[in-house]
DRENNUBA-625047 format. One line per field, with one value per atom (N, C-alpha, C): residue number from 1; atom name; y, z, x. Coordinates in steps of 0.1 Angstrom, whole numbers. Last residue first. Example, Ala and Ser with C-alpha at 12.3 -4.5 7.8 and 13.67 -1.06 7.14 Angstrom:
2
i: (2,2,2,1,1,1) .
at: (N,CA,C,N,CA,C) .
y: (-22,-11,0,-57,-45,-33) .
z: (71,71,79,78,78,78) .
x: (128,137,129,132,123,132) .
This chain:
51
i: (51,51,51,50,50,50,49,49,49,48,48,48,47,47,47,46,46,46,45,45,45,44,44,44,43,43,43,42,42,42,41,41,41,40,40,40,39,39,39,38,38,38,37,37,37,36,36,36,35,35,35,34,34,34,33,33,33,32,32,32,31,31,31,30,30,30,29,29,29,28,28,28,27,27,27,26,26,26,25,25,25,24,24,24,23,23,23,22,22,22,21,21,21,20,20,20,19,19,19,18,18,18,17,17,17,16,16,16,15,15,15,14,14,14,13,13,13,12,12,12,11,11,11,10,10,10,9,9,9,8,8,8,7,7,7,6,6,6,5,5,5,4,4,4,3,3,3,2,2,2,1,1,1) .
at: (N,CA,C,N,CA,C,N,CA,C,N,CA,C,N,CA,C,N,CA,C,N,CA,C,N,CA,C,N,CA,C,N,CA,C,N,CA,C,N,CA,C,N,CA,C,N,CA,C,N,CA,C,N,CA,C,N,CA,C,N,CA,C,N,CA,C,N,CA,C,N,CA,C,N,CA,C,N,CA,C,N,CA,C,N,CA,C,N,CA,C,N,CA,C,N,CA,C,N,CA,C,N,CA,C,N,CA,C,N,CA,C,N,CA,C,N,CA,C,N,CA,C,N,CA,C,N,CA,C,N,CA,C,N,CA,C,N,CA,C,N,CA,C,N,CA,C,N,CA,C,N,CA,C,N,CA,C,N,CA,C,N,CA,C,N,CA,C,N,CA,C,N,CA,C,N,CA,C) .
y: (2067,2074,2078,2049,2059,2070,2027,2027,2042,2028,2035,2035,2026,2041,2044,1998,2010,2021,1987,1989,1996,1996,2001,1999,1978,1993,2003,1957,1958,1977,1957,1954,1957,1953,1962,1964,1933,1932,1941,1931,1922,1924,1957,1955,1949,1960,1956,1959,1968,1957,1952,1990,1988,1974,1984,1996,1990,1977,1993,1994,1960,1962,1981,1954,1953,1956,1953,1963,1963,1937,1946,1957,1928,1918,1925,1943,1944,1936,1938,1951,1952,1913,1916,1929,1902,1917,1917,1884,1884,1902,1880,1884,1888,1884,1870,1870,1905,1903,1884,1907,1907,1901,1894,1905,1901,1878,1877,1886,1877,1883,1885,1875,1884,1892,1846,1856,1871,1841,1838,1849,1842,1855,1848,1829,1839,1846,1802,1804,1822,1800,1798,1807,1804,1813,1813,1778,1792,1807,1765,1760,1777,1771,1769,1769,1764,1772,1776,1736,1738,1756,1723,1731,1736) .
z: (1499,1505,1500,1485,1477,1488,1501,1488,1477,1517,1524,1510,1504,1508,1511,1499,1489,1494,1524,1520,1506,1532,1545,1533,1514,1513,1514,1524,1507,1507,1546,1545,1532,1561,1550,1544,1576,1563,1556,1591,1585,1571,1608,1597,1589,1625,1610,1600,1650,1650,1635,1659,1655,1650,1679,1685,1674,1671,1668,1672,1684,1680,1678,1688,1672,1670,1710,1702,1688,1735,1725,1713,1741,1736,1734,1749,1737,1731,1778,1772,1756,1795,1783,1779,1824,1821,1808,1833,1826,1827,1868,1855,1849,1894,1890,1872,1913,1906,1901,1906,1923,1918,1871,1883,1898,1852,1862,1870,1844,1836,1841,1868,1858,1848,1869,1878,1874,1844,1848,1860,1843,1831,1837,1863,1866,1855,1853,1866,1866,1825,1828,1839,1842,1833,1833,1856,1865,1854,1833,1848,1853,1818,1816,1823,1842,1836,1825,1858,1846,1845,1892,1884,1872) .
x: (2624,2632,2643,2613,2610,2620,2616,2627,2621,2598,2611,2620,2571,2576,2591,2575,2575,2579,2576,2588,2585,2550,2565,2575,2536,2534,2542,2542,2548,2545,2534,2546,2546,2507,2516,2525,2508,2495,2497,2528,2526,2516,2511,2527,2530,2496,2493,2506,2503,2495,2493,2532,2521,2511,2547,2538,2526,2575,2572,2558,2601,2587,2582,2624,2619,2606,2630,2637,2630,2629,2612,2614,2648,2637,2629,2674,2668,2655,2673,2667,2664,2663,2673,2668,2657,2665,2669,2633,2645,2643,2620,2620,2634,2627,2624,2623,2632,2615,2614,2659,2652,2641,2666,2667,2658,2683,2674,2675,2709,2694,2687,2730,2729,2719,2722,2722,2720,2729,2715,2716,2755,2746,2737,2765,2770,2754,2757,2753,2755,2772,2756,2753,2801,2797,2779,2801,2803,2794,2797,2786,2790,2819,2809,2800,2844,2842,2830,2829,2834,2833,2837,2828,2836) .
């Protein structure tokens, strides 16, 4: 077994929790909640360069 194989095997263990489901904590770090961001976006970035 490759040092690679052990490592894969080890962070899968590792993401995967009891449930079966990944554990990354950051996969929703980007979201803010809101549904129309995309369609504002020139707005979000006016106001924050008025910051």
């Amino acid at each position: 077994m490759t040092i690679s194989e052990v490592s894969r095997e080890a962070l899968e263990a590792y993401l995967v929790g009891p449930s079966g489901r990944r554990r990354l904590g950051a996969a929703a770090a980007g979201r803010s909640g809101a549904s129309d961001v995309s369609e504002r976006i020139e707005e979000i970035l006016a106001a924050e360069a008025r910051r």
